[in-house]
FIKE-728505 format. One record per residue (C-alpha): x, y, z. Coordinates in steps of 0.2 Angstrom, whole numbers, padded with zeros to 4 digits, always signed. Example, Ala and Ser with C-alpha at 12.3 -4.5 7.8 and 13.67 -1.06 7.14 Angstrom:
% residues 2
+0062-0022+0039/+0068-0005+0036/
END
This chain:
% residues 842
+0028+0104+0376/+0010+0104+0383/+0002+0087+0383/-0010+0082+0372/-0028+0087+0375/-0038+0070+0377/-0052+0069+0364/-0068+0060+0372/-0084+0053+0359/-0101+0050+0366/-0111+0039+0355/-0129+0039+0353/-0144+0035+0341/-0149+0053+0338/-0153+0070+0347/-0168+0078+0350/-0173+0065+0361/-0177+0072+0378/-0166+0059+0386/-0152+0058+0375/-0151+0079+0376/-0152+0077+0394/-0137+0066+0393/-0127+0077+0380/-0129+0092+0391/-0119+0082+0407/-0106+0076+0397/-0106+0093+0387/-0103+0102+0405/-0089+0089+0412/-0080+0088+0398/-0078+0110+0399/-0073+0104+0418/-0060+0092+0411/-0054+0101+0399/-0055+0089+0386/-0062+0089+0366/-0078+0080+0363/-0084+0072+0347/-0102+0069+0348/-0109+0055+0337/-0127+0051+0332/-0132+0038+0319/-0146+0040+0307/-0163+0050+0309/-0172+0033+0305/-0165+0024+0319/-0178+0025+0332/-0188+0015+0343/-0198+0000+0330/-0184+0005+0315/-0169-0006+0312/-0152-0001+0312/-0138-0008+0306/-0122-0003+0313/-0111-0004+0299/-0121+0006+0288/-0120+0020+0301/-0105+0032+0306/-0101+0022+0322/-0088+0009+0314/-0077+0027+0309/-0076+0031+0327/-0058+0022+0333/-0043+0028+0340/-0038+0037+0324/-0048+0050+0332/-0054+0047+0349/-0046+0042+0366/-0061+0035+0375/-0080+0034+0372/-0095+0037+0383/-0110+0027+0375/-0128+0029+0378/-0131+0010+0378/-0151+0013+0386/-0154+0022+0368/-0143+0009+0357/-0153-0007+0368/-0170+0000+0357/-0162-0004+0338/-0148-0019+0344/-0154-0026+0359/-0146-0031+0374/-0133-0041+0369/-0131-0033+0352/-0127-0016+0362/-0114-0027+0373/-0104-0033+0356/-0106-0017+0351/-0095-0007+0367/-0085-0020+0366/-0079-0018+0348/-0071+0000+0354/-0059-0012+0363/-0043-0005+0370/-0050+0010+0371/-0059+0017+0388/-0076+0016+0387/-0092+0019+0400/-0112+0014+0397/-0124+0025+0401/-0141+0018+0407/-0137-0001+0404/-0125-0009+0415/-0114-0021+0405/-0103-0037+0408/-0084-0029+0410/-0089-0013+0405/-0088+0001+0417/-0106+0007+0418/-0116+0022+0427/-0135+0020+0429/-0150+0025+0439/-0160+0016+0452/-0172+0012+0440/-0180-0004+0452/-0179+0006+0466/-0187+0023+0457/-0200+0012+0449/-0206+0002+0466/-0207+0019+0473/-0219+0027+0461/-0230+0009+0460/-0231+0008+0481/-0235+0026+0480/-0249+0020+0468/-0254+0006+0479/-0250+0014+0499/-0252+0032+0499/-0268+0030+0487/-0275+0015+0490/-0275+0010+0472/-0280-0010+0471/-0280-0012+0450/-0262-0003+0445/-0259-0004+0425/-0242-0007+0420/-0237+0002+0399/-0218-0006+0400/-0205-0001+0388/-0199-0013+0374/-0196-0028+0380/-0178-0030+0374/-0171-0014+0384/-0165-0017+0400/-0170-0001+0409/-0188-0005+0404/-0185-0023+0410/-0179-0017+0427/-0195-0004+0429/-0207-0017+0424/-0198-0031+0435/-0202-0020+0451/-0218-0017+0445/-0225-0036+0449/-0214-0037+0464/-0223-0020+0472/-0238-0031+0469/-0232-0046+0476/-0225-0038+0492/-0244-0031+0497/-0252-0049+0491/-0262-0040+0475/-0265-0051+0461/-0255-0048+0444/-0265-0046+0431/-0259-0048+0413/-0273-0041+0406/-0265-0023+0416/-0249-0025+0408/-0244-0018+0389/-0228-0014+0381/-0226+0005+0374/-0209+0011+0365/-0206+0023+0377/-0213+0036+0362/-0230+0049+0367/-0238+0038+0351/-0232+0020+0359/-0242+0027+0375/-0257+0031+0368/-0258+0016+0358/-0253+0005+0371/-0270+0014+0384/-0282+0011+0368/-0275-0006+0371/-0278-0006+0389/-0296+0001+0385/-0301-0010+0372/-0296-0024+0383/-0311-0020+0394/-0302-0021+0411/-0307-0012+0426/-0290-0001+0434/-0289+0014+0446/-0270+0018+0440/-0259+0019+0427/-0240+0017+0428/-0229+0021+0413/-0209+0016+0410/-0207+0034+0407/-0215+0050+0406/-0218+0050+0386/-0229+0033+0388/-0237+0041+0401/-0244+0059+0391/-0249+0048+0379/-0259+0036+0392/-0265+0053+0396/-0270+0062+0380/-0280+0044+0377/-0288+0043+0394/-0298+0062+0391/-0301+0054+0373/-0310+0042+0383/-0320+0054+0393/-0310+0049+0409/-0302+0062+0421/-0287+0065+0429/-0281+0061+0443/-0302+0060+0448/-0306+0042+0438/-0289+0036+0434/-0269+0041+0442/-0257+0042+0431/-0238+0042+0435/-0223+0041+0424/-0204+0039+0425/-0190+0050+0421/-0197+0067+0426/-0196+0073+0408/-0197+0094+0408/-0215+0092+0397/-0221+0083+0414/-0221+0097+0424/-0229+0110+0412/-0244+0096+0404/-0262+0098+0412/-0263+0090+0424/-0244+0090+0428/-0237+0073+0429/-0231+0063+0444/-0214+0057+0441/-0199+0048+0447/-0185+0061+0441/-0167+0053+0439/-0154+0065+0437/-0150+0061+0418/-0137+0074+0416/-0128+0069+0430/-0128+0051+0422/-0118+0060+0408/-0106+0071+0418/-0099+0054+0429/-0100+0045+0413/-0087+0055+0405/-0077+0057+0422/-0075+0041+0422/-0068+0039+0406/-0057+0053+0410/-0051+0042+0425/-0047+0027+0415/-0036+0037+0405/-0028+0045+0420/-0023+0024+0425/-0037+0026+0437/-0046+0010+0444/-0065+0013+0443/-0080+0004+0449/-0088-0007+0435/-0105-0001+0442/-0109+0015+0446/-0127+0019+0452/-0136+0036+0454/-0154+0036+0465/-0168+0042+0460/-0183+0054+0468/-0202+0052+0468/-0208+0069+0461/-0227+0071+0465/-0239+0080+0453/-0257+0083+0449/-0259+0067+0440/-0259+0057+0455/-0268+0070+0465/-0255+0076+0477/-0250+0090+0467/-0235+0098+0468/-0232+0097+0488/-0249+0096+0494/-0251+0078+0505/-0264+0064+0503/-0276+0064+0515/-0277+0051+0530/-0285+0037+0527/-0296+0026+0535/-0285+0014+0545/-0278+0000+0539/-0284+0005+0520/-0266+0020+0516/-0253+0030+0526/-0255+0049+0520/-0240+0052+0506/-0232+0064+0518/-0229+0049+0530/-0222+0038+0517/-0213+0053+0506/-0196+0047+0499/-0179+0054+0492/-0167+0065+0499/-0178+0080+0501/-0192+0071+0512/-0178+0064+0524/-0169+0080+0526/-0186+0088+0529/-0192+0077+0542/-0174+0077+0550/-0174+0094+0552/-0191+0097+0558/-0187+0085+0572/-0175+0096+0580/-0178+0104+0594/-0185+0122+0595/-0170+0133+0601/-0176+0149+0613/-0172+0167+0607/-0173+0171+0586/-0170+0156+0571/-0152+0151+0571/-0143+0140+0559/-0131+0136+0575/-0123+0116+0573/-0133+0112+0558/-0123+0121+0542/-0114+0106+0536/-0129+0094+0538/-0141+0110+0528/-0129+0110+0517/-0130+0089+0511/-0149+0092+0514/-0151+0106+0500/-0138+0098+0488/-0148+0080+0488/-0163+0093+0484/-0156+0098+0466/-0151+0090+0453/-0136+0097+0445/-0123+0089+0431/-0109+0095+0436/-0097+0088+0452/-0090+0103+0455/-0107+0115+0456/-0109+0112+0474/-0106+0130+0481/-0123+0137+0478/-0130+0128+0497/-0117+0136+0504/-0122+0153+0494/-0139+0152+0501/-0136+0148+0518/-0125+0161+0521/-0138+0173+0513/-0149+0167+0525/-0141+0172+0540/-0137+0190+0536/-0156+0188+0531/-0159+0180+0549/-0146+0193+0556/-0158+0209+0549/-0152+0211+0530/-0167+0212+0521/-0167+0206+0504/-0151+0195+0507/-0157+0181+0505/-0171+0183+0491/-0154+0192+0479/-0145+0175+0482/-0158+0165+0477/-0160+0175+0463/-0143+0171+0457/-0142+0153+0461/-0158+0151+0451/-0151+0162+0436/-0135+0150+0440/-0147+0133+0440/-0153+0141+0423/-0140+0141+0413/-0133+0124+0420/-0152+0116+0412/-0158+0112+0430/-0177+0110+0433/-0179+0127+0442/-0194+0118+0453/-0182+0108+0462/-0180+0123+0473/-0195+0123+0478/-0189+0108+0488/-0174+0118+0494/-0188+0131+0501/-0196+0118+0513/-0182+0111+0517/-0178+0131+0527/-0193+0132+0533/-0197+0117+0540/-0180+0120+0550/-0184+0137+0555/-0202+0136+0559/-0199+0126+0576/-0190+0142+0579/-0198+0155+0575/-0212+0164+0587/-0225+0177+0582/-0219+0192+0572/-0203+0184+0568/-0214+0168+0561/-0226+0179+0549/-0208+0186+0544/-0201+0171+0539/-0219+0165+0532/-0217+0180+0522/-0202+0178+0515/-0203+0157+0510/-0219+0164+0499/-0210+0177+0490/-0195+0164+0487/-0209+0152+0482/-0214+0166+0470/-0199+0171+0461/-0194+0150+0460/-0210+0151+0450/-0208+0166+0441/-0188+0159+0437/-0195+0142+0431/-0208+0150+0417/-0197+0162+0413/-0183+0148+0409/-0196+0136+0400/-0201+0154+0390/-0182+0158+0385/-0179+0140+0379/-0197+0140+0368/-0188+0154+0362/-0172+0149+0358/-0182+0135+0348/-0191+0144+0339/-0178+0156+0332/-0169+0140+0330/-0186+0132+0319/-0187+0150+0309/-0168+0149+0304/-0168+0130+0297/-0183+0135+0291/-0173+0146+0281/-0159+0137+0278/-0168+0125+0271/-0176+0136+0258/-0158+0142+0255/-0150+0126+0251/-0165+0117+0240/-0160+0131+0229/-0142+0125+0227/-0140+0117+0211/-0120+0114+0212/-0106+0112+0222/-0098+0132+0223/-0115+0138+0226/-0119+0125+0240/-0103+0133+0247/-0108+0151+0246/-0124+0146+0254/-0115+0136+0268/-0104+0152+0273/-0119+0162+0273/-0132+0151+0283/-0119+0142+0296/-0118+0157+0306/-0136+0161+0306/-0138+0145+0315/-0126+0148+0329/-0113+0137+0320/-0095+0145+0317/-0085+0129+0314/-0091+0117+0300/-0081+0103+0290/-0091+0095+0275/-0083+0084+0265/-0088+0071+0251/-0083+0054+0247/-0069+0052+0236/-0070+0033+0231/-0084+0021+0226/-0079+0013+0243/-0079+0028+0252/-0062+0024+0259/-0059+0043+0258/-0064+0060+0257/-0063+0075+0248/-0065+0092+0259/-0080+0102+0250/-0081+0116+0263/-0074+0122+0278/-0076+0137+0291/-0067+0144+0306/-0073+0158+0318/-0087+0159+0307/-0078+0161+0291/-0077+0150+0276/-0058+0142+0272/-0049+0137+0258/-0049+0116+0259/-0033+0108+0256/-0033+0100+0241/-0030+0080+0240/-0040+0066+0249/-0037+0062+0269/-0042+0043+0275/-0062+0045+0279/-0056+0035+0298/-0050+0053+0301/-0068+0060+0300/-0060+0081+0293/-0046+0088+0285/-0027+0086+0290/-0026+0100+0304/-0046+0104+0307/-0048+0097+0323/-0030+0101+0330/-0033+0119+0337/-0025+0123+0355/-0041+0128+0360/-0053+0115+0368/-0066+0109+0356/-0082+0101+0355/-0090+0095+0340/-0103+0086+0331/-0102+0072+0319/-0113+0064+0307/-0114+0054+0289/-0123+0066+0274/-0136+0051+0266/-0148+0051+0257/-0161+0038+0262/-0152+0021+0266/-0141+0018+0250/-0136+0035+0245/-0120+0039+0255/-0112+0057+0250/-0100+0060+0264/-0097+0065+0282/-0101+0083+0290/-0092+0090+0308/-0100+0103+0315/-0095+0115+0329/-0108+0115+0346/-0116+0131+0350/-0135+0127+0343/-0148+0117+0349/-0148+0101+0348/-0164+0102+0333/-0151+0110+0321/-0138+0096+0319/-0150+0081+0313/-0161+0094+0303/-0148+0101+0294/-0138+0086+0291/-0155+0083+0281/-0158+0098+0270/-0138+0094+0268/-0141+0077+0259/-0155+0084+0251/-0145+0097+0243/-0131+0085+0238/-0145+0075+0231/-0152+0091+0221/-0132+0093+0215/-0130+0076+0208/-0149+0075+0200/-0145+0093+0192/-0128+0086+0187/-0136+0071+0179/-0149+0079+0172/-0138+0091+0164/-0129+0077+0157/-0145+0069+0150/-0148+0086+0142/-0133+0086+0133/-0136+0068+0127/-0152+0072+0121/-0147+0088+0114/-0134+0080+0104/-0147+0066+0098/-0159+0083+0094/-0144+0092+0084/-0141+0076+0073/-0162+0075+0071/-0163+0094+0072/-0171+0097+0052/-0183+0082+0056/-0190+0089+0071/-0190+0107+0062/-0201+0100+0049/-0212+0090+0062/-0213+0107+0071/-0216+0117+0059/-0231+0105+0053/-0239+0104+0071/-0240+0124+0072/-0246+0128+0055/-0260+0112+0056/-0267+0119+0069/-0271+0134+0065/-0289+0136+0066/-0297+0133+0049/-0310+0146+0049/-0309+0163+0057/-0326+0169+0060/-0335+0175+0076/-0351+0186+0077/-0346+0205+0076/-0327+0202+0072/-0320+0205+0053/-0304+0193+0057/-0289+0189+0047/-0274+0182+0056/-0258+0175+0048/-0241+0165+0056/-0224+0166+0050/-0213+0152+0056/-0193+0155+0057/-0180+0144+0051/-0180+0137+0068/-0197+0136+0072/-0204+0144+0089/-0220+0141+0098/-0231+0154+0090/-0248+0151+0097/-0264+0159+0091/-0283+0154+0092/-0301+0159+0087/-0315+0149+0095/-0333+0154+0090/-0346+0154+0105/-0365+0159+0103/-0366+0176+0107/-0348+0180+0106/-0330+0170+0104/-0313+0166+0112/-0297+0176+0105/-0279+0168+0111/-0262+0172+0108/-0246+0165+0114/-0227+0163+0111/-0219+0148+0118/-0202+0153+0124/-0188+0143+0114/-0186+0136+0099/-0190+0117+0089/-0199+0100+0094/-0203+0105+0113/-0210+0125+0111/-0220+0115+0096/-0226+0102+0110/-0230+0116+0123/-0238+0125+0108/-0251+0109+0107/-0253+0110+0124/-0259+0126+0124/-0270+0124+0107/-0279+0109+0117/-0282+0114+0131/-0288+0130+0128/-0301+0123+0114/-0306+0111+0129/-0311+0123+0140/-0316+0136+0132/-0328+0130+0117/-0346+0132+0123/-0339+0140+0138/-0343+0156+0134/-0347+0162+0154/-0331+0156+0160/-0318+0170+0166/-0301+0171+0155/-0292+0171+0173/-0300+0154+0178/-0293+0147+0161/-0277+0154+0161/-0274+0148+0179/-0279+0130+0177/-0270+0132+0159/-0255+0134+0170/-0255+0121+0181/-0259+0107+0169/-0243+0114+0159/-0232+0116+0173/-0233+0099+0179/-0233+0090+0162/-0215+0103+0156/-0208+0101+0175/-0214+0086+0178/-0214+0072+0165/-0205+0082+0152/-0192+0087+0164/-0192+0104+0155/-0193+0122+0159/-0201+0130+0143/-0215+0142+0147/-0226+0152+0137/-0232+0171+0138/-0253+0169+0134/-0267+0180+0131/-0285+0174+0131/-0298+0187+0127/-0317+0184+0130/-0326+0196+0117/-0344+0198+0118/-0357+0203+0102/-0360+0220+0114/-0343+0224+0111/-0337+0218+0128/-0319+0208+0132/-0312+0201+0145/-0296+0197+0146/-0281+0189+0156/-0264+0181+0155/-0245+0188+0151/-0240+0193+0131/-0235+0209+0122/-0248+0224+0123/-0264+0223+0115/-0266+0238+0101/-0284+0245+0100/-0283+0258+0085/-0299+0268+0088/-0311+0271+0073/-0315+0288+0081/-0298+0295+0082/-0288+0282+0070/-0274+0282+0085/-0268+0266+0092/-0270+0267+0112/-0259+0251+0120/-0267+0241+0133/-0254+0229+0143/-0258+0212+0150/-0251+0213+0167/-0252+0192+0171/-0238+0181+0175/-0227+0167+0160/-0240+0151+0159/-0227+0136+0167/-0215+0146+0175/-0224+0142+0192/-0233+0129+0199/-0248+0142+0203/-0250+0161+0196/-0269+0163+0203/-0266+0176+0214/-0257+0186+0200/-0268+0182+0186/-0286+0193+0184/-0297+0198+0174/-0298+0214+0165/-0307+0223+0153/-0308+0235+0136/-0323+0241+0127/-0324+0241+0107/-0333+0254+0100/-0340+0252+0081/-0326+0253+0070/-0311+0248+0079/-0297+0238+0076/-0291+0226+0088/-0271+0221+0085/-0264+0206+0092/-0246+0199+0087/-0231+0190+0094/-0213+0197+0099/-0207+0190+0084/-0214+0208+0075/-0209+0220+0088/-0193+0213+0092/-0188+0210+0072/-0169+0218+0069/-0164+0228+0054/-0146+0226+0050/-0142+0239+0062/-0148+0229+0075/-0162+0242+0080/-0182+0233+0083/-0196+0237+0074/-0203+0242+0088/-0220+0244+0096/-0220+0264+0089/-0215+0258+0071/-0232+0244+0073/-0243+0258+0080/-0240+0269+0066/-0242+0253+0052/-0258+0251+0059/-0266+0269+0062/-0259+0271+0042/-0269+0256+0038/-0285+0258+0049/-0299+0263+0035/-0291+0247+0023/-0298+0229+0027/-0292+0219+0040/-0282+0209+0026/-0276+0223+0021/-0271+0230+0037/-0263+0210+0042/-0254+0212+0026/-0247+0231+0029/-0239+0224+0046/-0231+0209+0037/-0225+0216+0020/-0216+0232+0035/-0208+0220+0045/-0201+0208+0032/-0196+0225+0023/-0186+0231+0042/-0180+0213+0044/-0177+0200+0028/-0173+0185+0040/-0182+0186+0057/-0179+0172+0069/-0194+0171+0078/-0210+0166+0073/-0222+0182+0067/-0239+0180+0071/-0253+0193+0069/-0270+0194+0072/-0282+0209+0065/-0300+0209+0071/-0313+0225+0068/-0329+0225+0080/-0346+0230+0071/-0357+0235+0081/-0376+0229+0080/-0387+0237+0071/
END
């Protein structure tokens, strides 16, 4: 039987931080080279640089040999939220299993870090030697984090090698956020100290220092350098680009999980294991990208060529040295030492990805040898290679001056305008490789934004559990995610879990039933697949004190999705269990209503027919209106509001029955009388559309409803004119000329259904002529049921009326009643009809 495949956590505060992806994507890579499972675990989207976080509130205390074999933590993020020697009790807890530190080197814990004194004396002495910079200002990370300790630490030893005064006023902490750098230079500025540079912990600090200094009116490099630390991939692509001291981050990861791989192997490794670090010059400091400094007078700076540092610089100067042989360029005696050369030039994660100087060397010489094109193809493919592996494509540009300053003292006239020619065509397609990778992963962001965007939308529509499901299978794939696990707490002590949905190869399947131990993070049998896996886990809360459960989710998207999604996931739990509870507060009250239902009928039935208005005159208008409430009264709504020179008509239906349609109802009566008494200019679609707001908010909002109304609001004017808006049943205009009824619809939206309707709501118009008859009623006419269960009808109504048209508007009011109580004895619904002939003036 195969042994085992060793399963491997890495621990961090949270994702889409540039560091912590950097360091994802090495362990990512070595543990596909190891062939083991990895379980990556991020605490809570709170716990950032200034939050507090509290361990045991977070999903590392579930993380234990139940389910791991050993743990790579990034103790440089975890320093920020628990300090130093919180983060040291905090590896320590994980005893016996393996564990290794990345970025902080701790006591009895096998660690991997970066040069950071070395990394950050070099950028400040290039500060201070190549550029002759006297005032050098320090924005140091947070004091309790040991890397920004270590940075700030060489910092004032820089100075006190070269016998420049340290100045407290020129140092400040940042947080090592783009914010905690800008506020940390308004600082520096309000301080109102003279400095010639700036030096930051790391390169965020430092594009904050910058946005700040332009704020200031300052420029770049010409009034004040700026350098940062980290070589972040924004760095290279901000105006001016940023001088930086890049430390191979991803390779931190890849060793980090290699030695963990080693300790379980029985291996013996080092407790300290530390990777150097490269001065990477920009525009910021005024070197540009490979441009030198100029000489100096003496005894004031050495030009930065002279004093350039890392790997690529030495290998340059070594191979320019050698001596010039006779006849064309050769790579004779020098292949093993090129090939340390370019491989110290590049950063790449992986320990195995080593080939590629090899590749291009060989290349090189067929080049050399008179195949043309050889070379420029492999570079093509160790870029496209580079690419895919996340390396910072303009690394080979170092690679490129690294061949040429070894082939240069070799090559003579044609051959050296040969050779010129080709090291600017590889400096062209390097270029054209590096925008086109930063343009394919702005792209794979993007489409990674739109689809949580959607997703989002998706699940803040999920009301309960089996449609939270169906959404789940549908909207996990769209995200690049074929393998989920959600699951939900089973206990009030969250001891254990409840699987709620589950998906392999991109395909939803059945849960087990029962309850598994939450230590065990899924399902019996989810994570014990033959293939290797790697997977992310993470706690569904909401806020700090609502816990729903735990999500694992399979890699494949970026790293934007995970921490985002674990979001809209808790937001839709949260929706669930307020709809649950709302639909149990429903029921309550509905019970309470049922046992007070014949009050509330009678208070209903009191509010509608109160307010009816008392007197139905307007200029023009023969009126005559009547309202039939049903045994369980509706929200039957109807209005006439005198103005000078014309009037207000209204009709409504309130959709529902009893206390709450009566208190829509009211709403409506109100609020129209407000704003339409001695408002006779105002448009009908103004009124609706405000109408609906004020309703939606107080039903959705403070009545925790979802009644809505269809309304009507005509404006009529003594010429005959109206102007109307809104949503209800047709308005019936039997003409005087032709005693036909003609049927005008209002084409508006429901009142309350919608938080906003004013781009659906207009105005429009109807002209009455002397004589005519202008029918408005509710759905409680047309939609009255004979014993057949046929409606009256709109037909039925049309022909009442054109049978009625010469008789008064009483007359005709009554003629629509006495028909519909004849077609149905005991209508349901309110019936309410309004009957209104226009006189023209005379």
């Amino acid at each position: 039987m195969a042994a085992k495949r060793p399963t491997i956590a890495l621990v961090t505060d949270y994702l889409t931080g540039e560091y912590q992806a950097e360091v994802h994507f090495g362990v990512e890579r070595a543990a596909e080279e190891h062939d083991v499972n990895l379980l990556v675990v991020f605490g809570e989207t709170h716990a950032r640089p200034g939050y507090t976080m509290v361990p045991s509130n977070t999903i590392y205390p579930l993380i234990s040999a139940a389910t791991v074999d050993g743990l790579v933590i990034v103790s440089s993020a975890l320093t920020n939220h628990l300090g130093i020697q919180g983060t040291h009790e905090f590896c320590r807890s994980y005893a016996p299993l393996p564990v290794c530190s990345v970025g902080l080197a701790l006591p009895g814990i096998p660690s991997v870090t970066v040069d950071n004194a070395s990394g950050a004396e070099t950028v400040v002495a290039h500060m201070v030697d190549d550029h002759a910079c006297q005032r050098v200002a320090y924005i140091s990370g947070p004091a309790n984090n040991e890397e920004a300790t270590l940075r700030a630490d060489a910092y004032r030893r820089v100075l006190a090698a070269r016998s420049l005064p340290y100045d407290e006023r020129l140092f400040v902490f940042g947080d090592f956020l783009i914010d905690g750098g800008r506020s940390a230079m308004r600082e520096l500025l309000a301080r109102g100290v003279d400095f010639d540079a700036v030096v930051a912990g790391n390169d965020h600090m430092a594009l904050g220092a910058l946005d700040a200094l332009k704020a200031h009116g300052l420029d770049i490099p010409n009034d004040v350098l700026v350098c940062g630390f980290d070589d972040a991939a924004v760095s290279r692509v901000t105006k001016p680009s940023l001088t930086s001291v890049r430390q191979p981050i991803k390779q931190l990861g890849a060793l980090a999980l290699q030695t963990v791989v080693r300790m379980l192997a029985g291996e013996r490794v080092p407790e300290r294991s530390q990777l150097p670090v490269e001065l990477t010059r920009r525009e910021s400091c005024g070197c540009g990208y490979y441009a030198t400094v100029p000489r100096a007078p003496a005894g004031a700076r050495r030009p930065a060529a002279e004093d350039a540092r890392g790997p690529a610089a030495e290998g340059a100067r070594a191979l320019a040295a050698t001596p010039a042989e006779p006849g064309p360029p050769s790579l004779a005696g020098q292949r093993e030492e090129m090939e340390r050369s370019l491989a110290s030039a590049v950063t790449v994660p992986g320990a195995s990805r080593t080939t590629w100087p090899g590749a291009l060397l060989s290349a090189l010489e067929e080049e050399l040898a008179g195949r043309e094109g050889r070379f420029l193809q492999a570079l093509t493919h160790v870029l496209d290679e580079a690419a895919r592996e996340g390396v910072a494509l303009d690394q080979f540009q170092g690679v490129v001056t690294l061949l040429r300053a070894r082939l240069r003292m070799a090559s003579q006239g044609a051959q050296h305008d040969g050779a010129e020619r080709l090291w600017h065509a590889c400096r062209a397609l390097i270029a054209q490789a590096s925008v086109r990778a930063e343009g394919e992963r702005r792209i794979y962001l993007q489409l990674a934004s739109v689809n949580l965007s959607w997703t989002g939308r998706c699940l803040s529509t999920c009301l309960s559990l089996p449609l939270l499901r169906r959404t789940l299978a549908t909207e996990l794939p769209r995200l690049a995610l074929t393998r989920a696990s959600v699951s939900l707490y089973d206990d009030p002590k969250r001891a254990t879990l409840k699987p709620l949905f589950l998906m392999e190869s991109g395909r939803e399947v059945e849960p087990p039933r029962g309850s598994f131990p939450t230590r065990c993070l899924t399902p019996p049998g989810f994570l014990s697949s033959r293939e290797r896996w790697s997977v992310f886990a993470m706690l569904i809360t909401f806020g700090e004190a609502e816990h729903f459960g735990i999500a694992v989710l399979g890699s494949g998207a970026n790293e934007v999705v995970y921490d985002a999604l674990r979001l809209q996931l808790s937001s839709a739990l949260k929706a669930v269990a307020m709809h649950r509870e709302i639909v149990r507060q429903v029921e309550i009250r509905e019970r309470l209503e049922q046992e007070r239902l014949h009050q509330e009928t009678l208070v209903a039935e009191h509010i509608q027919t109160n307010l009816l208005p008392p007197l139905l005159a307007i200029e023009g208008l023969e009126l005559s209106a009547t309202m039939k409430p049903a045994a369980a009264v509706g929200g039957d709504y109807y209005d006439v509001i005198a103005t000078p020179g014309g009037g207000w008509l209204g009709i409504g239906d309130v959709a529902g029955h009893g206390l709450a349609a009566g208190l829509v109802m009211l709403m409506i009566q109100s609020m129209v009388a407000a704003m339409t008494r001695g408002a006779h200019a105002t448009s009908p679609a103004e009124v609706v559309s405000a109408l609906n707001q004020a309703i939606h908010d107080n039903v959705r909002n403070r009545l925790k409803r979802d009644e809505h109304a269809t309304l009507v609001l005509l404006r009529y004017e003594r010429s005959g004119r109206v102007t109307f808006a809104g949503a209800h049943d047709d308005l019936i205009v039997c003409r005087a000329s032709t005693r036909r009824c003609a049927c005008i619809p209002s084409s508006g939206v429901w009142v309350g259904a919608l938080p906003s309707i004013d781009a659906a709501t207009r105005d429009e118009e109807l002209l009455l002529e002397d004589g005519d008859v202008l029918v408005l009623y509710s759905d409680g006419v047309t939609e009255a049921r004979n014993a057949h269960q046929e409606q009256f009808g709109l037909e039925r109504l049309c022909s009442t009326i054109e049978a009625a048209q010469a008789e008064p508007v009483d007359a005709i009011r009554d003629r629509i009643l006495r028909d519909v109580e004849c077609w149905c004895s005991s209508p349901d619904d309110d019936v309410t009809i309004v009957v209104a002939r226009y006189r023209a003036p005379t």
